[in-house]
C-alpha positions as protocol buffer text, in pm:
chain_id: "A"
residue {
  index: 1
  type: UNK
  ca { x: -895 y: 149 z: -617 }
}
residue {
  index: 2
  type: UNK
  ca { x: -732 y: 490 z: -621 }
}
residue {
  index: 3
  type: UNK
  ca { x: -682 y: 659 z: -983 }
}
residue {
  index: 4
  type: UNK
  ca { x: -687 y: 1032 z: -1112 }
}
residue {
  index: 5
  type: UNK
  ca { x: -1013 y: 1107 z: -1171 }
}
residue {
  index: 6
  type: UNK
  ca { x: -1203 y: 875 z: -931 }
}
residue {
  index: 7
  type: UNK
  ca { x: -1488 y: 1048 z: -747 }
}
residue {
  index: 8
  type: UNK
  ca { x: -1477 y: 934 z: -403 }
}
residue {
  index: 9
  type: UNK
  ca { x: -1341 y: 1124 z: -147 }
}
residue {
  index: 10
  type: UNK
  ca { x: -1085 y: 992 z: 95 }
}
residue {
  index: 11
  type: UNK
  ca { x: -1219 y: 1049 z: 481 }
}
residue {
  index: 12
  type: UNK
  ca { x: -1105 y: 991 z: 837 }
}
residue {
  index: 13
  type: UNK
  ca { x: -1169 y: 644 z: 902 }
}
residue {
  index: 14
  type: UNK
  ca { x: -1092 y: 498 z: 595 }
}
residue {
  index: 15
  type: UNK
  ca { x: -838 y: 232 z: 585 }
}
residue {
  index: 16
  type: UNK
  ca { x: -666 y: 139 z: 249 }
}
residue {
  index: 17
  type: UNK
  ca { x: -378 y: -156 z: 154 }
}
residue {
  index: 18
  type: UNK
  ca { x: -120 y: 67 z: -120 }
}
residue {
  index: 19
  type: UNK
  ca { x: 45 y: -180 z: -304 }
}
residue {
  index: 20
  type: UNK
  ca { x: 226 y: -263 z: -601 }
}
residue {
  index: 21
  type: UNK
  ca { x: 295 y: -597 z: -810 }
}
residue {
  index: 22
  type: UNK
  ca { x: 656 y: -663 z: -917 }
}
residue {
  index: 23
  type: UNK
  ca { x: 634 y: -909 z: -1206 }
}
residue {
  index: 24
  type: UNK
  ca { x: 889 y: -1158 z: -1413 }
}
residue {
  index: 25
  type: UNK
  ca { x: 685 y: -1270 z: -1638 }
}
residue {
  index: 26
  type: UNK
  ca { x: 996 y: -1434 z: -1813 }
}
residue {
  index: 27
  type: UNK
  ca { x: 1012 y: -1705 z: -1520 }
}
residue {
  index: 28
  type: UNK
  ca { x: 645 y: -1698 z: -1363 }
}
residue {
  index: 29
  type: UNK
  ca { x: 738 y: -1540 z: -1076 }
}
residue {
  index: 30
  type: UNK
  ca { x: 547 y: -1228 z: -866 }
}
residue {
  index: 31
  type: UNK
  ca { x: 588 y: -1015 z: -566 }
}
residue {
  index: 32
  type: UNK
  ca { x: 361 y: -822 z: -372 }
}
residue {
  index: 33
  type: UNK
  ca { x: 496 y: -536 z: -159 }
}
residue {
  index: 34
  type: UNK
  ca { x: 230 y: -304 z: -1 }
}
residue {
  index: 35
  type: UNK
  ca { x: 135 y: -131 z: 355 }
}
residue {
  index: 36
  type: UNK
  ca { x: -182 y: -61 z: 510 }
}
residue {
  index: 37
  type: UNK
  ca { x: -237 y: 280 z: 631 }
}
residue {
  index: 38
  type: UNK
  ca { x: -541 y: 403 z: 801 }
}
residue {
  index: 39
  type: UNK
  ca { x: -660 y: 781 z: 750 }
}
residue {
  index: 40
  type: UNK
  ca { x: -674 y: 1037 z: 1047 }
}
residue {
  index: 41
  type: UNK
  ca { x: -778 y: 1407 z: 1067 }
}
residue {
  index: 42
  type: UNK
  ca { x: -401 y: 1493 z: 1036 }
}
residue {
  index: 43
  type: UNK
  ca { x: -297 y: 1294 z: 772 }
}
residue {
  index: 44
  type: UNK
  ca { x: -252 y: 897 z: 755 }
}
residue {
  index: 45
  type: UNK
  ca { x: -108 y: 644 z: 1026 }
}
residue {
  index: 46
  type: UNK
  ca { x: 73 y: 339 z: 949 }
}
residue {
  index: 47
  type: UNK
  ca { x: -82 y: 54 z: 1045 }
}
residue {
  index: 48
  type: UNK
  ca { x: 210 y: -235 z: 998 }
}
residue {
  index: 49
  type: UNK
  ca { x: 447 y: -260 z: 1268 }
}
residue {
  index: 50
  type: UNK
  ca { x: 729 y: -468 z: 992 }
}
residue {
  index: 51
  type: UNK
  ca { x: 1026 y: -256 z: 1037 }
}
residue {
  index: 52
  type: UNK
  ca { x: 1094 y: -156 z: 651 }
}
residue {
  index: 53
  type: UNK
  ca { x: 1479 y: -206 z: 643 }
}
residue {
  index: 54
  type: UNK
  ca { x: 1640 y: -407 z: 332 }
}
residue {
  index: 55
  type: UNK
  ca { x: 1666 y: -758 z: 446 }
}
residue {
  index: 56
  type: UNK
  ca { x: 1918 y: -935 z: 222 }
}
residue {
  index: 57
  type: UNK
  ca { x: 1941 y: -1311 z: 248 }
}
């Protein structure tokens, strides 16, 4: 888990899911959103190929 303060240092190679948890608590319902993204010596690479366009239904 990433948080301020955490000690461990972020290197090439490592791959992390972000994510976040939208929640209605009023009906029971949940929705996870999130991306993985692998880390490089320049920076970070997306790893899902999902365009990220608003789909509406």
């Amino acid at each position: 888990m990433l948080y301020t303060g955490n000690p461990y240092v972020i290197e090439p190679g490592n791959v992390f899911f972000i994510h976040m948890i939208l929640m209605d608590s009023k009906n029971q319902l949940a929705m996870n959103l999130g991306e993985t993204f692998l880390v490089t010596e320049n920076g970070n690479e997306r790893l899902g190929k999902q365009k990220l366009d608003l789909v509406i239904l």
